[in-house]
C-alpha positions as CSV (number, residue, x, y, z in Angstrom):
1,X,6.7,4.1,21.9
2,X,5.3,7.2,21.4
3,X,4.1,9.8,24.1
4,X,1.7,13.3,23.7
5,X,1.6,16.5,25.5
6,X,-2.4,15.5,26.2
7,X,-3.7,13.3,28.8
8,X,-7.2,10.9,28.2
9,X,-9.1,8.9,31.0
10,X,-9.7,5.2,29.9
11,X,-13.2,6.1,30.2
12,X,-12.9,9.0,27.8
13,X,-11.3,6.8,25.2
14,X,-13.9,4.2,26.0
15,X,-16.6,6.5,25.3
16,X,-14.7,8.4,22.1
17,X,-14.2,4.8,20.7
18,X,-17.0,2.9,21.5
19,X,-14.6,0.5,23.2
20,X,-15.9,-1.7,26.4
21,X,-13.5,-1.2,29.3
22,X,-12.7,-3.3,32.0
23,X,-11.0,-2.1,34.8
24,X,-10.3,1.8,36.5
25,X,-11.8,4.5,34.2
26,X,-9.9,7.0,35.4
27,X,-6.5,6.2,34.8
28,X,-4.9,8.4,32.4
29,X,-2.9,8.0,29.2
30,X,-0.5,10.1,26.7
31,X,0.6,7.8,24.3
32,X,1.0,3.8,23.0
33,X,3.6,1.6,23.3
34,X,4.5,-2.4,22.0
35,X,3.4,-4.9,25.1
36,X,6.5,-4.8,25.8
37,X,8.1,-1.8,26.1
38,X,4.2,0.3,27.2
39,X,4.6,2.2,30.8
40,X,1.3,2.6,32.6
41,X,0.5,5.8,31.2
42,X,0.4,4.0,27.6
43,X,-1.7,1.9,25.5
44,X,-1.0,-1.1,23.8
45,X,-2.7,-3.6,22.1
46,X,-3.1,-7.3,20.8
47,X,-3.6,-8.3,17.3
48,X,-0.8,-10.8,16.1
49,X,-1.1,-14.1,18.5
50,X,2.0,-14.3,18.1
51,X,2.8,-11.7,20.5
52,X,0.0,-13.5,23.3
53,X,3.5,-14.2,25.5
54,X,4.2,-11.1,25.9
55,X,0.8,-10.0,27.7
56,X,0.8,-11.6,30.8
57,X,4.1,-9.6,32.0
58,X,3.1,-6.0,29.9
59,X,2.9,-3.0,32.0
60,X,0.6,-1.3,29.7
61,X,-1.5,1.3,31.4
62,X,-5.1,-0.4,29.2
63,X,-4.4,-3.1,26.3
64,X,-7.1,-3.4,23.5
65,X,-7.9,-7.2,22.4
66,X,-10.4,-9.7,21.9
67,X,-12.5,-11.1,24.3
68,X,-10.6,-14.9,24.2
69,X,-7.3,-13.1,25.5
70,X,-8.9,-10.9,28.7
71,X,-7.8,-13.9,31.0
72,X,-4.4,-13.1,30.5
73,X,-4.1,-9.5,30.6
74,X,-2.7,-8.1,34.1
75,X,-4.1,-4.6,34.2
76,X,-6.9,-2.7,32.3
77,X,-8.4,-3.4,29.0
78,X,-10.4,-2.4,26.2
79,X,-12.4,-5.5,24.6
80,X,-13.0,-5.0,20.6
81,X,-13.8,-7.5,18.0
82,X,-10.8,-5.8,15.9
83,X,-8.3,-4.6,17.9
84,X,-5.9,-3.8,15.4
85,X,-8.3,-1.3,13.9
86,X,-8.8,0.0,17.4
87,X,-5.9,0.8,17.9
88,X,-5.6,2.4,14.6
89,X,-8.2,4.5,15.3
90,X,-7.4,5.6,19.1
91,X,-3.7,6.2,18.7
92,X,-4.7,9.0,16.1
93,X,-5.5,10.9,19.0
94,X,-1.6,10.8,20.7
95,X,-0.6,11.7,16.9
96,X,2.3,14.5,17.7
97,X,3.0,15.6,14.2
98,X,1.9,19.0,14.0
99,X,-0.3,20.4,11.3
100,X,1.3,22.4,8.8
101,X,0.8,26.2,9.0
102,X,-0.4,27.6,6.2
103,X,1.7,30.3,3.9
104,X,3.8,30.6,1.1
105,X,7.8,30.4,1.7
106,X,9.5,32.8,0.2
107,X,11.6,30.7,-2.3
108,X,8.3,28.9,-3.8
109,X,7.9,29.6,-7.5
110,X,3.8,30.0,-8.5
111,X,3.0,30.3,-12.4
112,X,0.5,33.2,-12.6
113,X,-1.9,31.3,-14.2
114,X,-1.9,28.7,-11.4
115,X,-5.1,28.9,-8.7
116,X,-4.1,28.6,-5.1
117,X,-6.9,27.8,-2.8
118,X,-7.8,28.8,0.9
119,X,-5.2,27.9,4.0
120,X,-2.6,26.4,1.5
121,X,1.1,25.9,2.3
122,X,3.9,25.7,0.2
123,X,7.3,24.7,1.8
124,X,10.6,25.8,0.5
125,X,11.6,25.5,-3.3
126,X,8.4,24.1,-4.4
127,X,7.1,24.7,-8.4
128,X,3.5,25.0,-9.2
129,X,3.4,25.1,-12.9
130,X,1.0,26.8,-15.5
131,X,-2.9,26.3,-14.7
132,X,-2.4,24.4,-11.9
133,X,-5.2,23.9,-9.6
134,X,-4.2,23.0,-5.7
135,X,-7.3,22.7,-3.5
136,X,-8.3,24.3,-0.1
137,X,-5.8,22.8,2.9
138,X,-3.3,21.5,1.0
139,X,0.2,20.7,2.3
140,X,3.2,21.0,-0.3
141,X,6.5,20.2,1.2
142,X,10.0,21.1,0.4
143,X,11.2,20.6,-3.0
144,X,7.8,19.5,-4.5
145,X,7.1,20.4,-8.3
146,X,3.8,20.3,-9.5
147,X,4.0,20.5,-13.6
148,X,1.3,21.9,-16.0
149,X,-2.5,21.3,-15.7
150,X,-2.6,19.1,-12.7
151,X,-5.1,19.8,-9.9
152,X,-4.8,18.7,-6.6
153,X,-8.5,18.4,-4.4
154,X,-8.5,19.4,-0.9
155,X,-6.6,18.7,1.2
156,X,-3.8,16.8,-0.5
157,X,-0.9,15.9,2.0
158,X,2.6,16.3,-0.3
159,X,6.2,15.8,1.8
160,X,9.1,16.6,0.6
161,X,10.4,16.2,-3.2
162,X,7.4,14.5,-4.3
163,X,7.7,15.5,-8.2
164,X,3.8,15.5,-10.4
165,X,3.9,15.5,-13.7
166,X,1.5,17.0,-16.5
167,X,-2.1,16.7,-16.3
168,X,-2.1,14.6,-13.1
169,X,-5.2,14.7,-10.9
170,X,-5.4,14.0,-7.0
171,X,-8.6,13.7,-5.6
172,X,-9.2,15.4,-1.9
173,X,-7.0,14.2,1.6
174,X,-4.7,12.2,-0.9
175,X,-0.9,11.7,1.3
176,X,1.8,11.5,-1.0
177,X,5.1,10.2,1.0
178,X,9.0,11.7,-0.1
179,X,10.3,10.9,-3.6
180,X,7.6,10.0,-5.2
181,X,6.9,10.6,-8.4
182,X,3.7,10.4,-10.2
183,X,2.9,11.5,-14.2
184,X,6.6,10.3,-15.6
185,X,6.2,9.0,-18.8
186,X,5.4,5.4,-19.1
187,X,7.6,3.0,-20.8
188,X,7.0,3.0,-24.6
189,X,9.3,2.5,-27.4
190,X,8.8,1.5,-30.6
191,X,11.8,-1.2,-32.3
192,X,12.9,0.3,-35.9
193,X,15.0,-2.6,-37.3
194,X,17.9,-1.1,-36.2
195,X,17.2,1.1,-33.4
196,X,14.0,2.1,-30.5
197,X,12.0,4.8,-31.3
198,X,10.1,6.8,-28.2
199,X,5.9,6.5,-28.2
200,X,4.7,10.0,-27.1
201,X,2.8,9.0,-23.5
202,X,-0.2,11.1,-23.7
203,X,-2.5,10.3,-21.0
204,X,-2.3,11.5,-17.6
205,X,-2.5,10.1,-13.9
206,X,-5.7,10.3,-12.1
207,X,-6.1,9.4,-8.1
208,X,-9.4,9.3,-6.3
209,X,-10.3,10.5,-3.2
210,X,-7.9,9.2,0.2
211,X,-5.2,7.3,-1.9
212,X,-1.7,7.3,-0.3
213,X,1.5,6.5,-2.0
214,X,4.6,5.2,-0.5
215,X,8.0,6.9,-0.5
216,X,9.8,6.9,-3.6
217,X,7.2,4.9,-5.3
218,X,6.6,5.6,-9.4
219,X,3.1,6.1,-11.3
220,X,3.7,6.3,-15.1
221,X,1.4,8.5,-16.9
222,X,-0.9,6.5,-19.4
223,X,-0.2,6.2,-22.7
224,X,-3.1,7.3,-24.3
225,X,-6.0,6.7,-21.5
226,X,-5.1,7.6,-18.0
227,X,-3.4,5.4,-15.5
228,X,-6.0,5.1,-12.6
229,X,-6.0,4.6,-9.2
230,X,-9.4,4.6,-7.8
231,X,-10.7,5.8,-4.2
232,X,-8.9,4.6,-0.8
233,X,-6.1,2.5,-3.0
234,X,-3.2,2.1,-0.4
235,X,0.6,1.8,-2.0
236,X,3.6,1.2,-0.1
237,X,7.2,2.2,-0.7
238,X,8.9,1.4,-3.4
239,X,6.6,0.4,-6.1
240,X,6.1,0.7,-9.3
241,X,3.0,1.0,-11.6
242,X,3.5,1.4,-15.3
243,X,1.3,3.3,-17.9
244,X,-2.5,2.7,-18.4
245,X,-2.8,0.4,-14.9
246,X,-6.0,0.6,-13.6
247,X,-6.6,-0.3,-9.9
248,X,-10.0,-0.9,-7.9
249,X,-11.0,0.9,-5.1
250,X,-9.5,-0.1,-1.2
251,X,-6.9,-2.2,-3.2
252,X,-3.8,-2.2,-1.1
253,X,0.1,-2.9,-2.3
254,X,3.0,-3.3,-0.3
255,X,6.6,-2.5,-1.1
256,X,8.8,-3.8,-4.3
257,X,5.7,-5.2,-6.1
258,X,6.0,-4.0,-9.9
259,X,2.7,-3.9,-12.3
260,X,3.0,-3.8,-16.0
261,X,1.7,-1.9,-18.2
262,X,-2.4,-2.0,-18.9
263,X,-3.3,-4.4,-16.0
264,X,-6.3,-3.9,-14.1
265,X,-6.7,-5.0,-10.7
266,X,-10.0,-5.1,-8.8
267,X,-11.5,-3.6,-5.7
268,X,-9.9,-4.7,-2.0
269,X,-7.1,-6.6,-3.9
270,X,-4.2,-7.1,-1.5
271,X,-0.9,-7.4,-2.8
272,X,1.9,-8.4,-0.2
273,X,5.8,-7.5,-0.8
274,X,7.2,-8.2,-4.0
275,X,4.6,-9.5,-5.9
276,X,4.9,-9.0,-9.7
277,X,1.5,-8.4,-12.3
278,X,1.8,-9.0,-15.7
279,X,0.7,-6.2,-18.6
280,X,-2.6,-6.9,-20.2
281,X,-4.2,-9.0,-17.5
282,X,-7.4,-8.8,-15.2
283,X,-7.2,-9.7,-11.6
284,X,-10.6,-10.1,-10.1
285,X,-11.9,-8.5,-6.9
286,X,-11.0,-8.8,-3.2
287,X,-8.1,-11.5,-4.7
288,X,-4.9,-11.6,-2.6
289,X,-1.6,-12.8,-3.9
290,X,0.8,-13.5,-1.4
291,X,4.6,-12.2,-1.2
292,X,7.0,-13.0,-3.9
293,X,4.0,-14.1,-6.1
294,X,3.8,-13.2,-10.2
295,X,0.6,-13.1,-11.8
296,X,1.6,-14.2,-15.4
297,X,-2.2,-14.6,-16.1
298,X,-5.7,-12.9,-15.4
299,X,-7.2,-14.1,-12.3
300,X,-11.0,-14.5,-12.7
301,X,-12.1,-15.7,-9.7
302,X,-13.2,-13.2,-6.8
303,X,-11.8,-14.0,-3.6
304,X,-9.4,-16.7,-3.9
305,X,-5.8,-16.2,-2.6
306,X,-2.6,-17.0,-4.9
307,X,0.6,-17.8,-3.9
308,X,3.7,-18.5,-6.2
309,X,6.6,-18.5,-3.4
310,X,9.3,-21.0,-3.2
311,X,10.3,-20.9,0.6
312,X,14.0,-20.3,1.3
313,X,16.3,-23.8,2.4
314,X,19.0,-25.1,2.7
315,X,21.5,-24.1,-0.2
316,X,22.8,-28.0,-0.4
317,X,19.1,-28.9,-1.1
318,X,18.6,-26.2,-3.6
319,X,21.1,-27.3,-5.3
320,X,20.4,-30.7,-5.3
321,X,16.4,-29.1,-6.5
322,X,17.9,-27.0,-9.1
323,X,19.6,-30.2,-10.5
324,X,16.5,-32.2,-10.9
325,X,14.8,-29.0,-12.1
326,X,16.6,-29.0,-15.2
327,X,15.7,-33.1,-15.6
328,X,12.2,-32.5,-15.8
329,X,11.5,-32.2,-19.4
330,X,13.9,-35.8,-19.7
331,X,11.5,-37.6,-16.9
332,X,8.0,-35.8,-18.5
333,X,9.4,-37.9,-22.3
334,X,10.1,-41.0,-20.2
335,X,6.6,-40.6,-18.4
336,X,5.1,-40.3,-21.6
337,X,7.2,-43.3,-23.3
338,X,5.9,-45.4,-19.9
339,X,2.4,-44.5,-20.5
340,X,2.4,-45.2,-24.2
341,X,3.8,-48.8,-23.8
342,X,1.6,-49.8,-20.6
343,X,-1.5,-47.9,-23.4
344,X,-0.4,-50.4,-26.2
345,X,0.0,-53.7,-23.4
346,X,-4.0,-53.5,-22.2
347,X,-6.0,-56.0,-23.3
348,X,-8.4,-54.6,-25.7
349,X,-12.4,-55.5,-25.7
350,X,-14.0,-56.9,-28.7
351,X,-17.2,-56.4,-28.0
């Protein structure tokens, strides 16, 4: 539940939003709220049919949902064809976290060489490193270093100890979330007979324009190329993407998924939670893998959905799975042995 200082009419929002409302225009909102906890002064909405039993009985001052689920709604609502993305877009307007003034605290450190642009802020303790470029309305929060050579486009969002390395680039309005850390070196060691030898990571890391990366997730600089992330890509918390990784643009990745080194993934890929991607592979566009899947190979086929979870069960029945699991190269000989005696029994044609 979330509440703002402003008030909206239905109408207003109807009107901003391009919504069709059914019911009194002039009721007045300040913030959203689940169906089930909304007051009347809020605004909910229905996406998930799971939640369809929770309608009838919400107090929701105007609900947002499709056409087929009006009959059920008690009070006002908004009609849209996606009212998920509605709602995305209207509750931007209750948003209560304030901009962030622009300044300089008076603990940031800024190389001389570095160029600051117009209505830039820079929160306590934060680094900008030699020949640095930060764009017009950029945000740095407390803590931040920005290391030598990178430029940030305007705009950029940073919160708290989000830590760039050398020669990364950030296109304009990327959001970077707390702890992450983009530009370490990429995992690359050399075996000597007797001992691992480092492999100088070269490249840099380069985001296009509106990425946002989740908190404490990792983005390893390339090792000779760049490690990309194209426009729009969306990253959750929590994952990692190792050097040279290229990803399409309006791909999105949730939390815990891990990609190896030198994959590329297409354009509007979705990746759900802990989904795994091999190094040196190619994942087509628009493919979705669903959670707990691993990609061991390149996916060529545009569109198609992949799925490599085991649901969870009961532990007796694992067990008892795990058991035959390790008797299935036995049974796959005696299938074989079957096959090759009931080959050698046919009757064979002479003609």
């Amino acid at each position: 539940m979330r509440t703002s200082p402003c008030q909206y009419s239905l109408s207003d929002l109807a009107a901003q939003f391009n919504l069709e409302l059914h019911g009194s225009g002039e009721t007045l909102v300040d913030g959203v709220g689940t169906l089930r906890s909304a007051t009347p002064t809020q605004v909910s909405f229905l996406a998930n049919p799971g939640y369809r039993a929770d309608l009838p009985a919400t107090r929701a001052g105007a609900v947002i949902l499709k056409q087929e689920d009006a009959r059920s709604c008690p009070g006002n609502y908004f009609v849209s064809a996606d009212p998920y993305l509605a709602y995305a877009r209207l509750a931007k307007v209750f948003d209560t976290f304030q901009a962030v003034e622009p300044g300089v605290h008076a603990s940031a450190w800024v190389d001389q060489t570095a160029i600051i642009g117009k209505n830039v802020a820079l929160g306590p303790r934060v680094v900008i490193g030699p020949r640095c470029e930060i764009g017009d309305g950029c945000a740095i929060g407390p803590g931040c270093v920005i290391e030598a050579d990178s430029r940030l486009g305007a705009g950029c969002r940073l919160y708290a100890n989000v830590s760039i390395g050398q020669r990364v680039r950030l296109g304009q309005r990327v959001i970077i979330h707390p702890g992450a850390v983009l530009g370490a070196d990429g995992f690359g060691v050399a075996f000597a007979g007797d001992h691992w030898e480092k492999v100088p990571q070269l490249g840099g890391v380069v985001l296009g324009d509106d990425c946002e990366i989740g908190a404490n997730t990792t983005i390893d600089r390339g090792a000779i190329d760049d490690t990309v992330l194209e426009e729009d890509v969306r990253v959750d918390n929590l994952v990692q993407i190792a050097h040279n990784v290229h990803i399409g643009a309006h791909t999105a990745i949730a939390a815990l998924s891990g990609i190896a080194g030198s994959a590329k993934i297409g354009r509007y890929c979705l990746l759900a939670a802990r989904c795994g991607v091999n190094g040196h592979i190619e994942i087509a566009d628009r493919v979705t893998l669903a959670g707990d899947s691993m990609a061991f190979a390149s996916i060529t086929e545009a569109g198609t959905t992949w799925s490599g979870l085991i649901p969870a069960q009961p532990i007796k029945q694992w067990h008892r799975n795990v058991l035959r699991l390790h008797k299935l190269d036995e049974l796959a000989k005696r299938v074989r042995a079957l096959e090759r005696e009931q080959d050698q029994g046919k009757p064979h044609d002479d003609n």
